[in-house]
SERO-4910 file (N, C-alpha, C, O; in steps of 0.05 Angstrom, whole numbers):
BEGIN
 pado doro    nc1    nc2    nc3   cac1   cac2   cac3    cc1    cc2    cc3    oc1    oc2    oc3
  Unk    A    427   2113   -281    434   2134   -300    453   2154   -288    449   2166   -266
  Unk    A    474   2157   -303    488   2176   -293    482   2213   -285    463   2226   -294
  Unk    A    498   2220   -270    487   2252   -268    504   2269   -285    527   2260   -289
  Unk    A    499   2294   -296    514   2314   -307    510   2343   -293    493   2359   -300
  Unk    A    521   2346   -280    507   2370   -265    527   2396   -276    551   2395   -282
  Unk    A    507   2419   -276    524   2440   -282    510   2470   -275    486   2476   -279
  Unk    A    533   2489   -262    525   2509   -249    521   2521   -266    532   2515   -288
  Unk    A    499   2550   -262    502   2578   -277    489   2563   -299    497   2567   -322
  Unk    A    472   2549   -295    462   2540   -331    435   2554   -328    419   2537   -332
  Unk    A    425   2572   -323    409   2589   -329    403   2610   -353    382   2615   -365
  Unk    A    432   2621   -355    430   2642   -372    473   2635   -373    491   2625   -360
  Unk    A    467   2652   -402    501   2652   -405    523   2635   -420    520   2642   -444
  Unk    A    539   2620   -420    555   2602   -422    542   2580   -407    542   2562   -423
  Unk    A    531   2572   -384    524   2555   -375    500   2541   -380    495   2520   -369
  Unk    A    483   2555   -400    458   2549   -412    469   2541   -433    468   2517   -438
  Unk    A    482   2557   -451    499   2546   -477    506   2515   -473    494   2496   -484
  Unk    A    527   2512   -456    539   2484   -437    515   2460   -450    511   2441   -465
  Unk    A    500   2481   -429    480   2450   -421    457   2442   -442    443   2422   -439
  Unk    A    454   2468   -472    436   2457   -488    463   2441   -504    455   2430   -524
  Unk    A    483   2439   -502    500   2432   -515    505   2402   -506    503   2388   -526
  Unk    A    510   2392   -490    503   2377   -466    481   2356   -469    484   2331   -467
  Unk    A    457   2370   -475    432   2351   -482    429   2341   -513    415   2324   -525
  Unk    A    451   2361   -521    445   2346   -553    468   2331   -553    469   2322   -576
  Unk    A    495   2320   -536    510   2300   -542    507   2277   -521    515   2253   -523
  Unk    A    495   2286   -504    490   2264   -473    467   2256   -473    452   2264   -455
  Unk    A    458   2240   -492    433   2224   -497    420   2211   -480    396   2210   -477
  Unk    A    449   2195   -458    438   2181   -439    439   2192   -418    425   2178   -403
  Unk    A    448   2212   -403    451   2214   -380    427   2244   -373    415   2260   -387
  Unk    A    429   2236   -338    411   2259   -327    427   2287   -329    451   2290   -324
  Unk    A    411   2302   -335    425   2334   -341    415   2347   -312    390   2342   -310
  Unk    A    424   2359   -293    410   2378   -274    423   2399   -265    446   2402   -257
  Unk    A    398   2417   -270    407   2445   -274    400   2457   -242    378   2460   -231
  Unk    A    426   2462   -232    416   2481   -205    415   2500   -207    431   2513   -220
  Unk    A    385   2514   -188    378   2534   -189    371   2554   -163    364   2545   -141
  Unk    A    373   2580   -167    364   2592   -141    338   2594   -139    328   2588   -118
  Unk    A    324   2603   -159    296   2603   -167    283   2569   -180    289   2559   -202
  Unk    A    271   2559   -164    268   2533   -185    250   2547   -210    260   2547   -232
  Unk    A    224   2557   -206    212   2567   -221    234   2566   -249    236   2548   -266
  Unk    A    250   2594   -246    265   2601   -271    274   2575   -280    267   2568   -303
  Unk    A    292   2550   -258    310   2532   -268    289   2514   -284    299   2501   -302
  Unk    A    264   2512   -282    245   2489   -298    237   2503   -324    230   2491   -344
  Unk    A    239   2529   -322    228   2541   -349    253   2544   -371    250   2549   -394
  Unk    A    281   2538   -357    308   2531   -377    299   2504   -387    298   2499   -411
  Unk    A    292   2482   -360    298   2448   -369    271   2455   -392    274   2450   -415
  Unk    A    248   2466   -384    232   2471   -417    245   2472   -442    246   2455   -459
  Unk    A    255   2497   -443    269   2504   -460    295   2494   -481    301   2499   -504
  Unk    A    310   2478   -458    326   2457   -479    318   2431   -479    328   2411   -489
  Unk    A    290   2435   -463    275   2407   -480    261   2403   -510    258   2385   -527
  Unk    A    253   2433   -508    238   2439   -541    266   2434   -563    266   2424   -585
  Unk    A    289   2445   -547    316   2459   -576    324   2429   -580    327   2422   -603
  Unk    A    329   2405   -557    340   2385   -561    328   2359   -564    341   2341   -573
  Unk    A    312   2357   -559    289   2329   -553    293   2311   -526    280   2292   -519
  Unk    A    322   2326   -509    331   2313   -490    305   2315   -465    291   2335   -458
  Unk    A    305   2283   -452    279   2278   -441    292   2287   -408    281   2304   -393
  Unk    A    314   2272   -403    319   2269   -384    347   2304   -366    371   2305   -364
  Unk    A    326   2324   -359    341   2336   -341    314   2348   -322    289   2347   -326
  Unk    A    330   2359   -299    319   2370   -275    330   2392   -263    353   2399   -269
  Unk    A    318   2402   -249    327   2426   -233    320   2423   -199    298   2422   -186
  Unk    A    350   2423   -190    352   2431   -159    354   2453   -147    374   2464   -156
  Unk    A    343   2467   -130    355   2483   -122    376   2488   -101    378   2477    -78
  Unk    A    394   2508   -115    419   2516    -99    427   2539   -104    424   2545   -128
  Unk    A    440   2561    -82    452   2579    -85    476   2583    -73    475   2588    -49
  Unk    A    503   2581    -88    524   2581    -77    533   2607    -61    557   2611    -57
  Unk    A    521   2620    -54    520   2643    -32    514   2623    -17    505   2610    -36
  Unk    A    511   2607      3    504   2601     15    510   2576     26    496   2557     18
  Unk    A    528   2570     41    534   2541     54    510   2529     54    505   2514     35
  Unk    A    489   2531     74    466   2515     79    452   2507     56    439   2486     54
  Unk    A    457   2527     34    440   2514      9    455   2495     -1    444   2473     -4
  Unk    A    479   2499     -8    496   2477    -21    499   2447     -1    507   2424     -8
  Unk    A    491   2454     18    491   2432     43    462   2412     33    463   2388     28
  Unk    A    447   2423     31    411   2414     18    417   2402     -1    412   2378     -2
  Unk    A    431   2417    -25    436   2415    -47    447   2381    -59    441   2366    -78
  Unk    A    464   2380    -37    482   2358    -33    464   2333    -28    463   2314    -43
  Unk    A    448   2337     -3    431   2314     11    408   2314    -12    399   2291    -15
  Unk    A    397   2332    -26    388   2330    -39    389   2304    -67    373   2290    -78
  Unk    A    411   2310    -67    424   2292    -97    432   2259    -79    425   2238    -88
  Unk    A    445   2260    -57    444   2239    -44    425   2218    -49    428   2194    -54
  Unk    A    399   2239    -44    375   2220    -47    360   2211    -73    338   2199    -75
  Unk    A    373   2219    -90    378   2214   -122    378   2186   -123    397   2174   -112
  Unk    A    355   2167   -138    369   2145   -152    387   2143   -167    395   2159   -184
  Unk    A    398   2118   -161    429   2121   -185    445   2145   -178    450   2156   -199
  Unk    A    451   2154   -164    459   2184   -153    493   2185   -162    507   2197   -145
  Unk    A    510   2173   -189    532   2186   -184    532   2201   -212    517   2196   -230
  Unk    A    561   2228   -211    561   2232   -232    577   2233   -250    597   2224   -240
  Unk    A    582   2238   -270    597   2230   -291    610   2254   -297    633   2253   -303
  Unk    A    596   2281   -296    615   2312   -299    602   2321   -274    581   2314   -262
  Unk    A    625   2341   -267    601   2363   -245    621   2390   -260    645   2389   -263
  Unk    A    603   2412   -267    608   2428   -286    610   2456   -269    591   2470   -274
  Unk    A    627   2466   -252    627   2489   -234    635   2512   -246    657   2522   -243
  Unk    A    613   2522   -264    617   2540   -278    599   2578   -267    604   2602   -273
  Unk    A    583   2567   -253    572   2592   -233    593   2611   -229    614   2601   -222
  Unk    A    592   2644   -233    608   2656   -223    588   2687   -226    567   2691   -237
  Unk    A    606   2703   -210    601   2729   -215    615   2756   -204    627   2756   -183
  Unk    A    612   2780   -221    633   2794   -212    626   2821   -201    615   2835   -218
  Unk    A    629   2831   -180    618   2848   -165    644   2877   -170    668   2877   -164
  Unk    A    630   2892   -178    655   2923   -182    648   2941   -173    659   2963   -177
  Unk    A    621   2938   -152    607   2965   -141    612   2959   -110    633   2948   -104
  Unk    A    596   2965    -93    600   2966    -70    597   2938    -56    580   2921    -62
  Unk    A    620   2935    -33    628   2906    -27    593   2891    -16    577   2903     -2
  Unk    A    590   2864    -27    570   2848    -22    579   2822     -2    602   2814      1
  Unk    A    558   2811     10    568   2793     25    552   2769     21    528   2775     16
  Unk    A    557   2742     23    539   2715     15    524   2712     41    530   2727     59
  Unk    A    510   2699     44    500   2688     64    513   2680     93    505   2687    115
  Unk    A    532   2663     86    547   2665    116    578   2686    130    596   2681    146
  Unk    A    568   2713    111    586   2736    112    617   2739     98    636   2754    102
  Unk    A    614   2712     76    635   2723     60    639   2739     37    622   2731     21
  Unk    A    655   2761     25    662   2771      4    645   2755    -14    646   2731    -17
  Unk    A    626   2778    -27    609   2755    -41    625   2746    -75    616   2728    -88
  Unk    A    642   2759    -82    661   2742   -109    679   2718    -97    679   2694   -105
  Unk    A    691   2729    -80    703   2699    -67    690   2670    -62    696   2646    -64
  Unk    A    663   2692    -53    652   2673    -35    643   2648    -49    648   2625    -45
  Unk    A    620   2670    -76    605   2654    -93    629   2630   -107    629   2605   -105
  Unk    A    653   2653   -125    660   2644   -145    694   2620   -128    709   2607   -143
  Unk    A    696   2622   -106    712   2594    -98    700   2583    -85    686   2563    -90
  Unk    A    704   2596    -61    681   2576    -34    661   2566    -36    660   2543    -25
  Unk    A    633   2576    -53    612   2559    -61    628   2533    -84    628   2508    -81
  Unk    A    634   2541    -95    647   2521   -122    665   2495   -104    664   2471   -106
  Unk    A    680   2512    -86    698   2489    -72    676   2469    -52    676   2445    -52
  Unk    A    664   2482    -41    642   2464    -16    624   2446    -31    613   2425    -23
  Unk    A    621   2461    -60    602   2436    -72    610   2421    -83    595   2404    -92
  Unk    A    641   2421    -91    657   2398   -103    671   2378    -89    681   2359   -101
  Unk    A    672   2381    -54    677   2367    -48    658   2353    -27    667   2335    -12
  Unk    A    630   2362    -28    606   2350    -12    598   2327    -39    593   2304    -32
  Unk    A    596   2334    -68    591   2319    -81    615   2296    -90    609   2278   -106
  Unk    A    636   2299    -82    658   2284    -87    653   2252    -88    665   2240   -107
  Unk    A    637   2238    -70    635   2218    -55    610   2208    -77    591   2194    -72
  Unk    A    615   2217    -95    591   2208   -119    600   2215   -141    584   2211   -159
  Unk    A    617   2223   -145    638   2222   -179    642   2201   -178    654   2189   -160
  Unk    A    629   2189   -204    647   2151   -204    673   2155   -222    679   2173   -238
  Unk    A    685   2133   -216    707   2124   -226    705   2137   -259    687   2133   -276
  Unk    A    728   2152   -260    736   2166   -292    708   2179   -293    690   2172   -309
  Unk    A    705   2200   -272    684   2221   -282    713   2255   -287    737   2260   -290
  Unk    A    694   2263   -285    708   2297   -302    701   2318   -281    678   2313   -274
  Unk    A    709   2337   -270    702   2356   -250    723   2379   -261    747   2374   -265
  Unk    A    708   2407   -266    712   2422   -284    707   2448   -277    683   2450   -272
  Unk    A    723   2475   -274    722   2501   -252    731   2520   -280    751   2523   -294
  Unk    A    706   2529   -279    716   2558   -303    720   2583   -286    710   2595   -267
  Unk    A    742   2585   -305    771   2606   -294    768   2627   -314    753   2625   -334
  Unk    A    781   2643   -310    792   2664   -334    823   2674   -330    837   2682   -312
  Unk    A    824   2668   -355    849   2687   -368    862   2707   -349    886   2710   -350
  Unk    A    845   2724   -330    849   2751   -319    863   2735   -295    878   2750   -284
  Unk    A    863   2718   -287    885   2704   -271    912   2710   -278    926   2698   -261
  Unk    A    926   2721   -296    949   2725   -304    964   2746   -306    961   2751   -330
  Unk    A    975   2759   -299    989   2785   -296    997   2791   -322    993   2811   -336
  Unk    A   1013   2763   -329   1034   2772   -351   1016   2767   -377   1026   2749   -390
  Unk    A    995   2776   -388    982   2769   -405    970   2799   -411    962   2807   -433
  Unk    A    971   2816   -384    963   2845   -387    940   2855   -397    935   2873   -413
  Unk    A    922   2835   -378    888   2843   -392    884   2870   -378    897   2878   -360
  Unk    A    856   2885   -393    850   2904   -375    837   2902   -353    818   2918   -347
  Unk    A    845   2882   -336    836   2887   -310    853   2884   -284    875   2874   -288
  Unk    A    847   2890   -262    867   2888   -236    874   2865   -239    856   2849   -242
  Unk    A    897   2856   -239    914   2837   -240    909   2820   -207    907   2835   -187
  Unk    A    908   2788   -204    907   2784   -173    925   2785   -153    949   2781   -156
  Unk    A    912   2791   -128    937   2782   -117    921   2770    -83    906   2778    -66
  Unk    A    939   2742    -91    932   2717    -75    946   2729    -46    969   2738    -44
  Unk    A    925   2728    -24    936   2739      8    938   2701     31    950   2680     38
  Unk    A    915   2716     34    912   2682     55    872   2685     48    860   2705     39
  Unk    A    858   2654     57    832   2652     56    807   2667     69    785   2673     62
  Unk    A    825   2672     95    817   2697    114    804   2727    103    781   2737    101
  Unk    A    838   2737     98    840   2753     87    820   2758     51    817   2782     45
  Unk    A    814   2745     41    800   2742     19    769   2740     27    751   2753     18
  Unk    A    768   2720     45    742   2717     55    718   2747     70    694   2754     70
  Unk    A    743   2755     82    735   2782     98    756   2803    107    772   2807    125
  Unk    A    746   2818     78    768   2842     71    760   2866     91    739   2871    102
  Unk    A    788   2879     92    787   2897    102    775   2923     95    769   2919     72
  Unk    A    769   2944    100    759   2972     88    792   2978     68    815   2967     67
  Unk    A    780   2997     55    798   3004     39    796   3035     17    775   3046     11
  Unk    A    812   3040     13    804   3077      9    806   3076    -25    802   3098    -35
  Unk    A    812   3054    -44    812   3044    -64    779   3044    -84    759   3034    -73
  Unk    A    777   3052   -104    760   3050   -126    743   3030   -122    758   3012   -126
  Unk    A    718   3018   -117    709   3003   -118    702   2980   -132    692   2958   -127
  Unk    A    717   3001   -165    713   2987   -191    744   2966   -190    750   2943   -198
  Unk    A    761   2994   -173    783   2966   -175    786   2947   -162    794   2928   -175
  Unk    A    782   2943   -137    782   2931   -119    759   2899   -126    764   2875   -122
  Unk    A    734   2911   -137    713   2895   -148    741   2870   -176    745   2846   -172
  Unk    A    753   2886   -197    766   2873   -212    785   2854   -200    786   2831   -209
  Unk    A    799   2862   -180    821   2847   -164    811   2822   -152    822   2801   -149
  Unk    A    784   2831   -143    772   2798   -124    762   2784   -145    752   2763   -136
  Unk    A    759   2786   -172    741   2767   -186    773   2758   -203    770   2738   -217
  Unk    A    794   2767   -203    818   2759   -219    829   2737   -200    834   2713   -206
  Unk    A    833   2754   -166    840   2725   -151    818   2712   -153    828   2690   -158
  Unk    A    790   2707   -152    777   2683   -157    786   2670   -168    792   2650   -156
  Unk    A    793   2671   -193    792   2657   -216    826   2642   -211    829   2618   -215
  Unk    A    846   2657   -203    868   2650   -195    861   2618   -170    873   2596   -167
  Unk    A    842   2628   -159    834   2606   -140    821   2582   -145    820   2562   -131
  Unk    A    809   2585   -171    794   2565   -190    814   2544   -192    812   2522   -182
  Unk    A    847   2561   -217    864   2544   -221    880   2529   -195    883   2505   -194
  Unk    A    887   2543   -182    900   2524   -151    890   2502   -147    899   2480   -142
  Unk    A    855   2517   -152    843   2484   -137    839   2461   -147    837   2439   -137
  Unk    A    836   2471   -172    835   2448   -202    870   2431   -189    871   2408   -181
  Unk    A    889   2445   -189    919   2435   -184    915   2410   -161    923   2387   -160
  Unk    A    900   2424   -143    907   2416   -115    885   2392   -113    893   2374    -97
  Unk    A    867   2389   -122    851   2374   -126    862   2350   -140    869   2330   -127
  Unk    A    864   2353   -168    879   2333   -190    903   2324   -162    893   2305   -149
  Unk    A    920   2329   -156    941   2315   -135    921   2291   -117    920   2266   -117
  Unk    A    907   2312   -104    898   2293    -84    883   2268    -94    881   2247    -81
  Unk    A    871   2273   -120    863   2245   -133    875   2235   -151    863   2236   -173
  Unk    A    908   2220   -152    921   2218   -171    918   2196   -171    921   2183   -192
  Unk    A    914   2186   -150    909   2149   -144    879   2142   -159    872   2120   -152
  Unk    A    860   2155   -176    835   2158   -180    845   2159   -206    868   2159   -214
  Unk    A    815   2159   -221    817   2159   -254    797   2185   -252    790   2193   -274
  Unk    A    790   2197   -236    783   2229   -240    796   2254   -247    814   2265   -236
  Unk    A    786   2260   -265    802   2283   -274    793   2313   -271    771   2319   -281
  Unk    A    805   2329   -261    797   2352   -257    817   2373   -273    841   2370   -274
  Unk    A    802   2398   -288    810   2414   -298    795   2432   -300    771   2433   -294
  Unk    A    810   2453   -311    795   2481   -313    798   2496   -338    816   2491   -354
  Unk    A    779   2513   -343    769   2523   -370    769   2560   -364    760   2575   -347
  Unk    A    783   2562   -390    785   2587   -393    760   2606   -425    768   2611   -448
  Unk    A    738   2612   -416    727   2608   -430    728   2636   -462    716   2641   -483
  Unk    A    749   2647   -445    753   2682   -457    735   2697   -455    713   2693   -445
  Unk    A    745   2720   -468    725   2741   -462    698   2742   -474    691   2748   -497
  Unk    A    688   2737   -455    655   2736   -467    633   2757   -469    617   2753   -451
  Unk    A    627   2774   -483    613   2794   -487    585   2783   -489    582   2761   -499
  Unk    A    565   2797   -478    528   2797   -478    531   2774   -455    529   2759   -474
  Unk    A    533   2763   -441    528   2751   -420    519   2775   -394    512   2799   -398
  Unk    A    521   2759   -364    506   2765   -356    526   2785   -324    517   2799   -305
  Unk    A    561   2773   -335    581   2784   -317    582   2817   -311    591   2829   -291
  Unk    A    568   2829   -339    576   2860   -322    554   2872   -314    550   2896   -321
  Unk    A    537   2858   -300    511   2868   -293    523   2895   -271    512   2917   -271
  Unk    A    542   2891   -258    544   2918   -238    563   2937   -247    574   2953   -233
  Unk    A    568   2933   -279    583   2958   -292    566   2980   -293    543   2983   -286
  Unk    A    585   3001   -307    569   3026   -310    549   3024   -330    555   3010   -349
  Unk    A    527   3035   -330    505   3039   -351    523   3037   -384    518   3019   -400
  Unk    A    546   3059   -390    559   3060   -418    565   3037   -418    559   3025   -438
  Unk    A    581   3023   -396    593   2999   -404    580   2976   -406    590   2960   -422
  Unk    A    557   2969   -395    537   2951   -403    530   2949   -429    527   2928   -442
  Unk    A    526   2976   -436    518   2978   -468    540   2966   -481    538   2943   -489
  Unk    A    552   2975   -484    584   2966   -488    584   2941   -498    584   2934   -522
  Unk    A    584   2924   -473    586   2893   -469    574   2877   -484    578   2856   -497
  Unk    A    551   2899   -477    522   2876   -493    520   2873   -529    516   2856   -546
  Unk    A    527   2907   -525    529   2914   -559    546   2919   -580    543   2917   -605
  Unk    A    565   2926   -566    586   2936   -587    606   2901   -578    608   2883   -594
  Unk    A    616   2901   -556    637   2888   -556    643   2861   -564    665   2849   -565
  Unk    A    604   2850   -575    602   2833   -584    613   2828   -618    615   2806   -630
  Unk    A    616   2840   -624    633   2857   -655    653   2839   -658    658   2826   -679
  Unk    A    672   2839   -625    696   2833   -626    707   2801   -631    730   2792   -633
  Unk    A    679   2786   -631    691   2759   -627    692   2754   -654    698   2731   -656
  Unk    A    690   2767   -679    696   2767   -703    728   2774   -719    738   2767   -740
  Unk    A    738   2795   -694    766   2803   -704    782   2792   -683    804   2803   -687
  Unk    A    784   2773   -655    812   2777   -639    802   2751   -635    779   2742   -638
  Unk    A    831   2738   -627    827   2713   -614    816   2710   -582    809   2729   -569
  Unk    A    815   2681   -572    805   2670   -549    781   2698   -537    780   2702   -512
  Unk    A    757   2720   -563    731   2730   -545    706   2716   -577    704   2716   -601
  Unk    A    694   2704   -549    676   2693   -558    648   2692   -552    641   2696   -529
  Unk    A    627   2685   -577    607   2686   -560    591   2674   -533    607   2679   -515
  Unk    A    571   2663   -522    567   2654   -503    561   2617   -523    569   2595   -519
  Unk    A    549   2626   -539    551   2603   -555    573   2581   -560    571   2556   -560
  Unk    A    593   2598   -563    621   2587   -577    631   2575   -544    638   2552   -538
  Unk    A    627   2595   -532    640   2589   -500    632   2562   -490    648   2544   -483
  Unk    A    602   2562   -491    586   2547   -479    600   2510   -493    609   2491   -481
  Unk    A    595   2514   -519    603   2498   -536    639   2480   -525    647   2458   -518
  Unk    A    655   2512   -530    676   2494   -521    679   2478   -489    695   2461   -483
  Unk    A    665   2486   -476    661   2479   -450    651   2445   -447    658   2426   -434
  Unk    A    633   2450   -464    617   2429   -465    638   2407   -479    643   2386   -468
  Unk    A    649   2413   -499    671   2393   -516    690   2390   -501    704   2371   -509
  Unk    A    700   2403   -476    725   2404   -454    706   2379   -435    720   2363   -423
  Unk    A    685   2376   -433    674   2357   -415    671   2332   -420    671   2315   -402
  Unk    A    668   2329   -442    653   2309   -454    666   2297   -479    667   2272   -479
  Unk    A    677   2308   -499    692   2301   -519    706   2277   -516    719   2272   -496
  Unk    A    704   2257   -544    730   2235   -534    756   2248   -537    772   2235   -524
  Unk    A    771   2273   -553    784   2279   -558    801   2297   -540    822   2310   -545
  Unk    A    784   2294   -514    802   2313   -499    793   2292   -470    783   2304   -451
  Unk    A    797   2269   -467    791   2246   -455    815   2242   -432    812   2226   -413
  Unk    A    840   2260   -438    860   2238   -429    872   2272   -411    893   2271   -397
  Unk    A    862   2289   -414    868   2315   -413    862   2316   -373    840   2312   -364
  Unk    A    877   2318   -363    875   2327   -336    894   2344   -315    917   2344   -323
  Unk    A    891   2355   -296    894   2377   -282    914   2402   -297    934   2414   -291
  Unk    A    892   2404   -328    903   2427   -341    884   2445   -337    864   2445   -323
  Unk    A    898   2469   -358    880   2490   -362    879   2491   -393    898   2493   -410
  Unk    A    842   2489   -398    852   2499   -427    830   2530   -431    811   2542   -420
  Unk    A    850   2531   -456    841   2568   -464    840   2565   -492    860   2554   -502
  Unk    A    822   2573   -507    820   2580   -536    829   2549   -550    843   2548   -571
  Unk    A    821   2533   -540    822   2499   -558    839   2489   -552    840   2465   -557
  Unk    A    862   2502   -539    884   2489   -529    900   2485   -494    901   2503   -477
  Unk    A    905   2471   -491    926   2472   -468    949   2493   -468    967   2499   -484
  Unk    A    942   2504   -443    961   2528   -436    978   2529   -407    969   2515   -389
  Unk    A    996   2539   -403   1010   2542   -380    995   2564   -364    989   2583   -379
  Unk    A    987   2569   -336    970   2586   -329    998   2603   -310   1020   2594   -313
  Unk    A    994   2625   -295   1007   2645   -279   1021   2628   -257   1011   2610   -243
  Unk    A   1050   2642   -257   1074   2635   -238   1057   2629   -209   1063   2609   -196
  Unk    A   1045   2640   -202   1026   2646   -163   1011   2618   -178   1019   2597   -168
  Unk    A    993   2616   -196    975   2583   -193    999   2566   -191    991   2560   -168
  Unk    A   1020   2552   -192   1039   2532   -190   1047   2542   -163   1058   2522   -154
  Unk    A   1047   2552   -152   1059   2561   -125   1045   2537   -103   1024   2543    -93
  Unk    A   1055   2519    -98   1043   2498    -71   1037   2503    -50   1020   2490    -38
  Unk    A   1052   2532    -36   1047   2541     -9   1026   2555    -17   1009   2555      1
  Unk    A   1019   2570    -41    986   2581    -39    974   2556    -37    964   2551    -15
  Unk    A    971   2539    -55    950   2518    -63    943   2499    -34    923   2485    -28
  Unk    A    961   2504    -24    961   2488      8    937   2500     18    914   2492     19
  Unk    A    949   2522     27    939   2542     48    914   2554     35    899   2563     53
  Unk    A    902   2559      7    875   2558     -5    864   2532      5    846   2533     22
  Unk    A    874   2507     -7    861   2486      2    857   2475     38    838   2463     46
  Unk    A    873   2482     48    866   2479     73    847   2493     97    836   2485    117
  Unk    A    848   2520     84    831   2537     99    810   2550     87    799   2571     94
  Unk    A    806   2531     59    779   2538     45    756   2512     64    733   2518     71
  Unk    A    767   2486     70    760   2464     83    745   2478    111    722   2477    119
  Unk    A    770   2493    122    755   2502    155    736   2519    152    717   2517    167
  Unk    A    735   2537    134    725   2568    127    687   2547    122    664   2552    130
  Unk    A    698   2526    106    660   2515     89    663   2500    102    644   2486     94
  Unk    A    675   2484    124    658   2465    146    664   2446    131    667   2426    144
  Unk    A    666   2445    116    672   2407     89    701   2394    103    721   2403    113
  Unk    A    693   2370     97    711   2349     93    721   2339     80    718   2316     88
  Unk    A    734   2338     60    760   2311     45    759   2287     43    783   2279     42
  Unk    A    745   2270     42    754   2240     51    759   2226     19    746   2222     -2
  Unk    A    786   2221     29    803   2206      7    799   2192     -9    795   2169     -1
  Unk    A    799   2195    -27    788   2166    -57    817   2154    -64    837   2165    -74
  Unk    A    813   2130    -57    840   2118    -66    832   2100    -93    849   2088   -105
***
């Protein structure tokens, strides 16, 4: 039986995903990683009642954390039938308060939302079968020229991202800027990835899922703005394009994975139902190199080639 694995399916867009998921993937194993297994078994409950789907599980993993994603890995190894058919790297989060650090002392938005995402996409690599889907949700805020309200990115070296310097800057801004280059780092790697398996029938892309109001991203906003998020801004997915609910999100995510209709679709980006051109810096090769090469040394992972 094949695997479908997908991050952040706890709460959010990634729970959306994966009840979405169990009602079109009849046959395959669903597994939900988790930091808490407790919580992750009381989700696989829960879209067992909404869907009738028999077959999912929960591992635990926390992408803070090399060693967990290391478990994580050996873990599924020892999986019957162990390959999979999507791996859904949709985990993220965005820190605007005072700087946090993951487990093995990186910037914890970097850390979580590339470096975990990157170490577990390429520890599980070696078990994507032939014409599976591998899939990095990005946002929009990767783009300068689109003029969202937030710090716009800006791509340095892996180092430098990994373990920032002090800085006499806003916390709130500084917090916006590392979760914009995340997401800038999402698309590179989706780029840089799709290359290196061109000789493969794997396809890798990335999803822009828009602005999503009542989820679980502005937990370290201000008190007004929480309210905000949760309550009012949810209003908005009725009047503007590409903000949506977690529902709608979850949904298109799920139709970006799995759909026959978007079957042939690879190392794009899509945003609001469609294929889009992403920011001048994601096409840039000497970033996408030097992300990809010293995200490898930084997580200890290896590469080994699928021809």
């Amino acid at each position: 039986m094949d695997s479908i694995i997908i991050t952040g399916a706890t709460s959010g867009i990634g729970f959306e995903c994966a009840l979405q998921m169990a009602q079109i993937a009849k046959n395959e194993l669903i597994i939900i990683p988790a930091r808490n297994i407790g919580a992750g078994k009381d989700i696989i409950e829960k879209i067992k009642d909404k869907t009738g789907h028999k077959n999912l599980k929960c591992l635990e993993l926390d992408l803070a954390s090399l060693e967990s994603i290391r478990k994580f890995s050996e873990s599924f190894a020892k999986e019957k039938n162990n390959s999979i058919s999507i791996l859904i790297n949709n985990a993220g989060v965005q820190n605007i308060g005072e700087t946090q650090y993951t487990a093995d002392g990186f910037e914890q938005t970097f850390g979580v939302n590339h470096l975990g995402s990157f170490a577990l996409t390429i520890q599980l690599l070696p078990f994507i079968k032939n014409e599976g889907h591998i899939i990095f949700t990005s946002s929009e805020t990767h783009d300068p020229a689109l003029k969202k309200p937030i710090e716009p990115p800006v791509y340095t070296s892996v180092q430098e991202l990994a373990f920032p310097k002090d800085t006499s800057e806003k916390p709130n801004i500084v917090g916006q800027r590392r979760y914009s280059t995340s997401k800038l780092c999402n698309i590179m790697t989706t780029y840089e990835l799709q290359e290196r398996l061109k000789k493969t029938n794997i396809r890798v892309n990335a999803y822009d899922p828009g602005m999503t109001p009542g989820t679980g991203l502005a937990k370290t906003y201000s008190p007004v703005m929480r309210f905000l998020w949760k309550n009012v801004f949810p209003v908005l997915t009725l009047l503007k394009s590409n903000i949506h609910t977690p529902t709608q999100a979850g949904r298109n995510l799920a139709n970006l994975a799995y759909s026959e209709n978007y079957k042939d679709l690879e190392g794009i980006y899509f945003s609001d139902g469609k294929v889009v051109k992403t920011s001048i810096d994601s096409y840039n090769k000497v970033f996408q190199k030097s992300l990809w090469n010293d995200s490898l040394e930084l997580t200890k992972t290896t590469f080994n080639k699928i021809t």
